[in-house]
N, C-alpha and C positions, 0 to 999 in steps of 0.2 A: 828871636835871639840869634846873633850871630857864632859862630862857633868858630875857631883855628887850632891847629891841632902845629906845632913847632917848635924844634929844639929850643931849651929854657939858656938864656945866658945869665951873666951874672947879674946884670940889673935885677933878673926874676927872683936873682936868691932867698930873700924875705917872704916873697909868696911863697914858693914854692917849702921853704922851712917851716911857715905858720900852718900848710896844709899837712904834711906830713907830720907835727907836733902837734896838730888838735887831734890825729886820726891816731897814734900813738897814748894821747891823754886819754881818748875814748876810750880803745882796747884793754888797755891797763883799769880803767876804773871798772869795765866792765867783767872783769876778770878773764878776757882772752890772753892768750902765751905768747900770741906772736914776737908781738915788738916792746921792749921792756924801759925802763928808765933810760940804759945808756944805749939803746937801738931801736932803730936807728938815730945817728944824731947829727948835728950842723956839720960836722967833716963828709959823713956818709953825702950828703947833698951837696957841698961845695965840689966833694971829687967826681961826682956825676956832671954837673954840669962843665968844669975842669976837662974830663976825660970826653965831652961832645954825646954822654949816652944819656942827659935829664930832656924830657921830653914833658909839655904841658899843654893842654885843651883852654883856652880861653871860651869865655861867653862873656860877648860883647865886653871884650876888650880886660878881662878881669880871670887872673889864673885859678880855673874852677879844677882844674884836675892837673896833677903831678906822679910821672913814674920815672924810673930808669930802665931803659931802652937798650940793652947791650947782644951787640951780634956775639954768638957761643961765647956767651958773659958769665958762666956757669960752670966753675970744676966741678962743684960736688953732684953734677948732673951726669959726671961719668960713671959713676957708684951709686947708681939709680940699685932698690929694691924693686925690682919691676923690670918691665922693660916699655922702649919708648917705642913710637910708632913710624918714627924715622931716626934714618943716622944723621950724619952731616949737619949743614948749617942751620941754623935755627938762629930767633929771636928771644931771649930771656924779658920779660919784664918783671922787672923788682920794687922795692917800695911803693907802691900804686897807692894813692888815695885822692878822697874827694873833698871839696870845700865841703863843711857841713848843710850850709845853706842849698848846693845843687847836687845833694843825695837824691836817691831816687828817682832823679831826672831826667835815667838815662845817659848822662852823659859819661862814665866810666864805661859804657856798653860804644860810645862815639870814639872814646881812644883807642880801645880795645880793635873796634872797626879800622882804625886809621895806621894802625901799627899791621893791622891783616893786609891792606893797602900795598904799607913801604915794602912787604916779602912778597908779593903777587911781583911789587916795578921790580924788586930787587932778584926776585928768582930762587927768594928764599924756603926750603919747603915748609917748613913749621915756626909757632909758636910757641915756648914751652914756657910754665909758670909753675911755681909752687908755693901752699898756702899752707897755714895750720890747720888744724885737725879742727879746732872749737873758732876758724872764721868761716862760716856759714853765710854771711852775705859775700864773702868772694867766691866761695864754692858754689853757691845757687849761682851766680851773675858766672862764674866759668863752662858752670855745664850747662846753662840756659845757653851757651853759643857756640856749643859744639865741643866746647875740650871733652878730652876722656881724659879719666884720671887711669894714668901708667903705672903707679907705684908710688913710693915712698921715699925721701929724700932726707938721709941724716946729718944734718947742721952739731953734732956734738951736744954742745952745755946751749944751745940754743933751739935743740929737739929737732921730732921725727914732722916732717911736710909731707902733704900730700901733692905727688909730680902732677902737672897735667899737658898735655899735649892738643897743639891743633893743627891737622896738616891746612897751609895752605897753598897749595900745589898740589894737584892730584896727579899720583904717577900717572905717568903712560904706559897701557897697557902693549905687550909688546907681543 
């Protein structure tokens, strides 16, 4: 299987909406809190890709993965319960999900990779992401790759997240 990892344009809109709304239908029926009937929704992803931060992993040729991609894309990251494990720039990834069909397969662990990538070229020290409390396959697949979890992140009438962090860049030692 071929894989590309590359900012989504508007042509991808419909993929990239059908993957985020099956992964929002799932949460929901499953009884997780994350993401709810009106969130995320078709504005959250037109403005992503709009704003140049929708990013998506094809396999062979076909959008298997979709996130939002934003350099310090993050206020409420400044009001972290916790503390982070660097200051400065960082990569946020937001809305992250997979086609249902290539769950499991690795491949959200390949975007995940590919976004470690752009902050190595880009000189970026960390990753940061934050999940709900009751998603357990993004918190396994985040600490299976190194993030720590920093703290706590309050979204208001949309709850408490758990922060996580990944440096990539290791200081130098001085």
């Amino acid at each position: 299987m071929k894989t590309d990892f590359r900012p989504a344009y508007i042509k991808d809109f419909e993929a990239c909406w059908n993957i985020i709304d099956q992964a929002r239908r799932s949460m929901i029926a499953s009884g997780r809190h994350q993401w709810t009937n009106d969130y995320p929704a078709e504005h959250d992803i037109k403005d992503d890709i709009n704003n140049g931060n929708a990013y998506v992993l094809t396999v062979d040729g076909e959008v298997a993965v979709y996130g939002a991609v934003a350099l310090n894309g993050e206020p409420q990251y400044d009001f972290i319960d916790g503390d982070w494990l660097t200051t400065g720039d960082y990569y946020v990834i937001h809305r992250f999900a997979t086609l249902p069909k290539y769950q499991r397969e690795g491949f959200a662990r390949i975007f995940i990779n590919k976004v470690n990538s752009l902050c190595e070229v880009e000189k970026v020290p960390s990753i940061k992401v934050d999940t709900n409390f009751d998603n357990l396959p993004m918190i396994n697949l985040l600490s299976s790759m190194g993030f720590c979890i920093c703290g706590r992140i309050n979204y208001g009438n949309r709850g408490m997240r758990f922060a996580f962090e990944k440096q990539t860049i290791q200081p130098q030692i001085q």
